[in-house]
C-alpha positions in Angstrom: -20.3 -46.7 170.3 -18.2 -46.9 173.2 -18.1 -44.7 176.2 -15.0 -43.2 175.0 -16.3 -42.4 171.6 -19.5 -41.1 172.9 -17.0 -38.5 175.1 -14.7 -37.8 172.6 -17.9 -36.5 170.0 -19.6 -34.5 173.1 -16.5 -32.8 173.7 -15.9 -32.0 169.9 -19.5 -31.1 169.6 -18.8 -28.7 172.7 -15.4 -27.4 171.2 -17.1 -26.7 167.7 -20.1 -25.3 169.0 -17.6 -22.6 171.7 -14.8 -22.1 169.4 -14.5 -18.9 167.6 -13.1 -20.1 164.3 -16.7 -22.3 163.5 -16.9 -20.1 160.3 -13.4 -19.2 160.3 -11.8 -15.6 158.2 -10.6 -16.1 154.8 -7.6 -14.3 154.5 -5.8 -13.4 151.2 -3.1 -11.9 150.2 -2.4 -10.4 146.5 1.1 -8.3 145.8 2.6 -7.1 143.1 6.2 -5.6 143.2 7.2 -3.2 139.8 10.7 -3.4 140.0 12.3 -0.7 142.5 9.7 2.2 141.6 6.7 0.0 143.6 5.0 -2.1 145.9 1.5 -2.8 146.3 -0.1 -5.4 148.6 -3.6 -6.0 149.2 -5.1 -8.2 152.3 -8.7 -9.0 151.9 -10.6 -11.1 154.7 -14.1 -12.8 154.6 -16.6 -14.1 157.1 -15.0 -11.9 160.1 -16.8 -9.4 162.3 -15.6 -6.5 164.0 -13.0 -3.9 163.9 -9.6 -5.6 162.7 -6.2 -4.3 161.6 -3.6 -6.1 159.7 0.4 -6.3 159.7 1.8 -7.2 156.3 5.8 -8.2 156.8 8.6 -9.0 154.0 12.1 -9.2 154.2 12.4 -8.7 157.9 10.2 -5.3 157.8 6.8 -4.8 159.0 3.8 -2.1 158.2 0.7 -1.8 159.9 -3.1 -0.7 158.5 -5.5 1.7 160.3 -8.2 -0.1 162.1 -11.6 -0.8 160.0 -14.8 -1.6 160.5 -16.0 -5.2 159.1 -18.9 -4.6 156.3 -21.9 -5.8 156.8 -21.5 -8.8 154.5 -18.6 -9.7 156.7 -15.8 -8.6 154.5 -13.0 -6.1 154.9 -10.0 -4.5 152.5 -6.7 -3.2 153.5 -4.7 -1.8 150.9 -1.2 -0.8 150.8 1.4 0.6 148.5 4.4 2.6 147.5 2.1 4.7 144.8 0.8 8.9 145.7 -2.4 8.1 143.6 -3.3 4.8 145.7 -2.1 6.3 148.9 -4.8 9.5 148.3 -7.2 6.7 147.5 -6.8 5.3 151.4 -3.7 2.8 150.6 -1.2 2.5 153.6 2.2 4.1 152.9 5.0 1.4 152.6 8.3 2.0 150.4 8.3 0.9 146.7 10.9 -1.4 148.0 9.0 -2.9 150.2 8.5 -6.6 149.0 11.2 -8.4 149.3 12.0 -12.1 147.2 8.6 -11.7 145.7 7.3 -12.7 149.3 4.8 -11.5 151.7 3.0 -12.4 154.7 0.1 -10.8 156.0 -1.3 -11.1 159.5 -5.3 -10.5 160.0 -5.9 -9.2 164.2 -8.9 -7.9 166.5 -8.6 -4.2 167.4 -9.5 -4.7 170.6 -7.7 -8.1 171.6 -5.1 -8.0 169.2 -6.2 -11.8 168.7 -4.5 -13.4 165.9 -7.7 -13.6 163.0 -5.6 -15.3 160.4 -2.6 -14.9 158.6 -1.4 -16.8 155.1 2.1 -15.8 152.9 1.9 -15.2 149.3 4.3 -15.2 146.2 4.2 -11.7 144.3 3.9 -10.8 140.6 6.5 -9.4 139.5 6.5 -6.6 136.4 
């Protein structure tokens, strides 16, 4: 292997063995949008640590979660929606019309950096 190639793989070796997405979050994103009477989203993340937050955006509007702590099994929930029952049950309020062109993005972050953790879009069901 040339000197070049020898460099290139210690310095990926380095960058892999420093960078903090080795193990990166899984982020998904599951919504549902019941005509005008409801919206529910749910952003679930996986192999994160910490206490994280997360912004879920559609049609130009934007809500934001409480802060949580990551479970032990690395894992955290953030539920929101347009519904009293789910709301009592720890949901984040948002407004039954809240997803807009079956469309939502949802954006994972740090508590304390803000640091971007991940973020993916999804396509809603619609009932």
């Amino acid at each position: 292997m040339s000197k070049k190639g020898v460099l290139f793989v210690s310095f990926l070796m380095l960058a892999i063995a420093v960078s903090p997405f080795v193990g990166a979050a899984t982020i998904t994103v599951k919504c549902t949008k019941y005509g005008t009477t409801r919206s529910s989203v749910s952003v679930a993340g996986a192999g994160i640590t910490g206490r994280n937050y997360v912004i879920v955006a559609s049609g130009g509007k934007a809500y934001l979660s409480g802060v949580k702590a990551t479970k032990l099994d690395g894992t955290q929930v953030f539920n929101f929606d347009s519904n009293g029952t789910a709301i009592t049950n720890g949901a984040t309020r948002i407004p039954a019309i809240f997803i807009q062109g079956l469309r939502v993005d949802g954006y994972l972050r740090q508590a304390l950096t803000h640091k971007l953790v991940g973020a993916i879009g999804a396509i809603c069901v619609a009932k």
